[in-house]
C-alpha positions as CSV (number, residue, x, y, z in Angstrom):
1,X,160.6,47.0,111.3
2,X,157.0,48.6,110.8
3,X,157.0,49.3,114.4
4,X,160.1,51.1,114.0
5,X,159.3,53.1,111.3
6,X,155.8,53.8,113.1
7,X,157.3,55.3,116.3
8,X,160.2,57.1,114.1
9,X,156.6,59.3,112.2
10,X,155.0,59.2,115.5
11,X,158.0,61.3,116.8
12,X,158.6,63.5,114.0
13,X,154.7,64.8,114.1
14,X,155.3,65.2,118.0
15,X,158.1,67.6,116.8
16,X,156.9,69.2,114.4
17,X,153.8,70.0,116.1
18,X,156.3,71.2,119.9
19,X,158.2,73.2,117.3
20,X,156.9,76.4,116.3
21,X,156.5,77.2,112.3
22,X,158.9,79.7,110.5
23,X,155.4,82.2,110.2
24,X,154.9,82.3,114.0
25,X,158.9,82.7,114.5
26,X,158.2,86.0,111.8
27,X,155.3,87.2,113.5
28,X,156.8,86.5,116.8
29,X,160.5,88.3,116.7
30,X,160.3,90.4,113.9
31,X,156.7,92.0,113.1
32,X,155.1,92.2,116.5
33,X,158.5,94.3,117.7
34,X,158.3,96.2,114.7
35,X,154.5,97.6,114.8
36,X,155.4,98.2,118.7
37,X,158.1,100.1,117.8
38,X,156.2,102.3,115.3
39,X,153.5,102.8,118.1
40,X,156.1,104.3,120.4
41,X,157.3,106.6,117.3
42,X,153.8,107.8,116.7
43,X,153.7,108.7,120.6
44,X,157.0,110.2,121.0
45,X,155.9,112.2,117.7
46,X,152.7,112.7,118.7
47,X,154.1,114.4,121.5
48,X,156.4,116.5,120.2
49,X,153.5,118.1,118.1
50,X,154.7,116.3,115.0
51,X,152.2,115.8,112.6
52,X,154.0,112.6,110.5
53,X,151.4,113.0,107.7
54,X,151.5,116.7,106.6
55,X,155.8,116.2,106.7
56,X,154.8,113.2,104.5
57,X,153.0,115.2,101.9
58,X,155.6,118.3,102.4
59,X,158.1,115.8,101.1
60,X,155.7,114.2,98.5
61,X,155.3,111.1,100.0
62,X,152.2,109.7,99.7
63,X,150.8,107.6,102.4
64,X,148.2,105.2,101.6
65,X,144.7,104.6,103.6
66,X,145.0,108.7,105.2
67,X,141.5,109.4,103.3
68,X,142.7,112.3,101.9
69,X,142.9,112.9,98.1
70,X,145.8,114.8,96.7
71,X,144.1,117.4,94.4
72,X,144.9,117.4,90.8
73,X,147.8,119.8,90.0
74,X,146.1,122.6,87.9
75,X,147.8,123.2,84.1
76,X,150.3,126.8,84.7
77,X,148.1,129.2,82.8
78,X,148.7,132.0,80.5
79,X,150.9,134.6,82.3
80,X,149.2,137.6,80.6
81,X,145.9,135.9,81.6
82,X,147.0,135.7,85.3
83,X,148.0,139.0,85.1
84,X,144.7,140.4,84.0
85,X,143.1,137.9,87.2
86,X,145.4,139.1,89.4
87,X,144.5,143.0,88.2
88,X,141.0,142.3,88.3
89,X,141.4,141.3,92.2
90,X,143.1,144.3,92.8
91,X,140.8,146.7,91.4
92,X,138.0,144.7,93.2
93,X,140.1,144.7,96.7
94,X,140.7,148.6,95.5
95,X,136.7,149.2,95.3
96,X,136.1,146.9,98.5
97,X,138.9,149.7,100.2
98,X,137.2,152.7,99.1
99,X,133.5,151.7,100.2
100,X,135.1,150.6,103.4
101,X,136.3,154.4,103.5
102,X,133.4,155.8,102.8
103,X,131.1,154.3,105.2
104,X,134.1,154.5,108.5
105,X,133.9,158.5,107.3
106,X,130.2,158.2,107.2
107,X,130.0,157.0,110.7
108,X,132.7,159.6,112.0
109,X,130.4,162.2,110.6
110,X,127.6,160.4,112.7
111,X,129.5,160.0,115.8
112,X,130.6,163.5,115.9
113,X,126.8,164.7,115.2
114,X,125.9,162.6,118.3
115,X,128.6,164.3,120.6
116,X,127.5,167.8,119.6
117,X,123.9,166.9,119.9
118,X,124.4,165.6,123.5
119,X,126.4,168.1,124.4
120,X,123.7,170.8,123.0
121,X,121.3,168.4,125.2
122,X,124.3,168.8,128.8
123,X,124.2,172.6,128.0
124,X,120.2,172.8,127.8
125,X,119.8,170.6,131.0
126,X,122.5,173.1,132.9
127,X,120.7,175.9,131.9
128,X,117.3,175.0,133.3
129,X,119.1,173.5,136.6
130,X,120.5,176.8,136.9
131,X,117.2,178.4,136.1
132,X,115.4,176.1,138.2
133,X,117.5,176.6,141.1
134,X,117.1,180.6,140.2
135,X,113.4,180.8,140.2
136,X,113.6,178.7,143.4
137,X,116.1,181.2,145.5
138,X,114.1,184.2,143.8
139,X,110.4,182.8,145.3
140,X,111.8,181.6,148.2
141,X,112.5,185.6,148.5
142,X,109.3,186.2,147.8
143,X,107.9,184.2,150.4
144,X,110.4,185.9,152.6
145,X,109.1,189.0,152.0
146,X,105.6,188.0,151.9
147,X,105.9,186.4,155.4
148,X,107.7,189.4,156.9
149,X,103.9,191.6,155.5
150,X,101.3,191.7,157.8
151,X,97.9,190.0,156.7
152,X,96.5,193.4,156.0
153,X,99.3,194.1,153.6
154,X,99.7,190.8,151.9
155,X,95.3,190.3,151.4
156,X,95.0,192.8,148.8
157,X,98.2,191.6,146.4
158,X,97.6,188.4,146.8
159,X,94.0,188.6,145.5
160,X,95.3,190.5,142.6
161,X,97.5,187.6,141.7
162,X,96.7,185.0,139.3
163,X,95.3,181.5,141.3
164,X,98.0,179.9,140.7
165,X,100.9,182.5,141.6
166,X,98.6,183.1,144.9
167,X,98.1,179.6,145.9
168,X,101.7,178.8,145.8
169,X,102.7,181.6,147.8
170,X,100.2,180.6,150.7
171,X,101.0,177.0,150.1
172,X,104.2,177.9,151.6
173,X,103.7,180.6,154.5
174,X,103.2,179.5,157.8
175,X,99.9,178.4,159.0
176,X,100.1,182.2,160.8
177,X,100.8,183.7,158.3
178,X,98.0,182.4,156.0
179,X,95.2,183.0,158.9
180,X,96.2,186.3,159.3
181,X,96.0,187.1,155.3
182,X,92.6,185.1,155.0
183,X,91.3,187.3,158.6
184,X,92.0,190.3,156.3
185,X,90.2,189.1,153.4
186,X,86.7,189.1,152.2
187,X,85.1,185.7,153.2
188,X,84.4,184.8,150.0
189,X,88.2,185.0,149.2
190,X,88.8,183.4,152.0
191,X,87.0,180.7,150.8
192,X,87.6,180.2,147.6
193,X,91.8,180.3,148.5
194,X,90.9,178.3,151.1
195,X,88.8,175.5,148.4
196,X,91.8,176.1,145.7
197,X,94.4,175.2,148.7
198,X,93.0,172.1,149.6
199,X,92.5,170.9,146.5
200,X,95.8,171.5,145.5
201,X,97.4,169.3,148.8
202,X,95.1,166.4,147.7
């Protein structure tokens, strides 16, 4: 009879231990299937650029463990008070408007003084081009004429020029032209034009 009864427990603890406990059934069928299912839901949302947690607090639901605090509502205050803030703002927003103004005018005045002062500056340069390019044609004429003089002609005015006036003029006749000038001058000219036109190409 013991033996009986010994192989009767002997087989119950087999099954008991073969079958699995109501917890692991739970965990097994019902919760594991469930927190995969919300993990698909989070992609799919996730995906679909749904934030769950901001639609959570548009419909006041609050979610535990997000790590955000809900900030206190504040008291509704006075509505002549919140007029008076709200007038203060504006007259502040006003002032912030009208220095805004005042310095985009500022720098329009600025601007425009630049354009006029550069194109003062355009007109100035155009007028010495032109000058330039005057004075150029005008002494390349007189270098024309000065190299159509013979020497004996052109000695005498060009000693009565200033150095400068003089050494430019025989800096650009013809080699010719300048002996000829220089054989019809005194040699002491000579020399001296000669001195003042080699200094001048060095």
């Amino acid at each position: 009879m013991k033996q009986k009864q010994q192989k009767q427990s002997i087989r119950t603890e087999a099954e008991e231990t073969k079958s699995p406990g109501k917890f692991q059934v739970f965990f097994l069928l019902i919760f594991v299937p469930f927190l995969f299912l919300i993990f698909i839901a989070l992609i799919v949302l996730s995906i679909l650029d749904i934030n769950i947690f901001e639609k959570a607090e548009e419909a006041g639901i609050d979610i535990p463990f997000t790590g955000e605090e809900q900030p206190a509502e504040e008291a509704p205050a006075n509505p002549e008070e919140r007029i008076v803030s709200l007038q203060a703002q504006i007259e502040e927003k006003e002032v912030l408007i009208s220095r805004l103004e005042q310095e985009m005018v500022s720098l329009e005045d600025e601007n425009n003084l630049l354009i006029e002062e550069q194109e003062r500056l355009q007109t100035e340069i155009e007028q010495l081009q032109n000058e330039q390019e005057s004075a150029g044609r005008e002494f390349a004429e007189v270098v024309s004429v000065y190299e159509d003089m013979k020497g004996s002609e052109a000695a005498p005015i060009i000693t009565n020029l200033n150095d400068e006036d003089a050494i430019r003029i025989l800096s650009n006749l013809s080699a010719e032209n300048v002996a000829e000038i220089f054989s019809a001058m005194t040699a002491e000219d000579a020399a001296r034009y000669t001195e003042l036109i080699s200094t001048r190409t060095q």
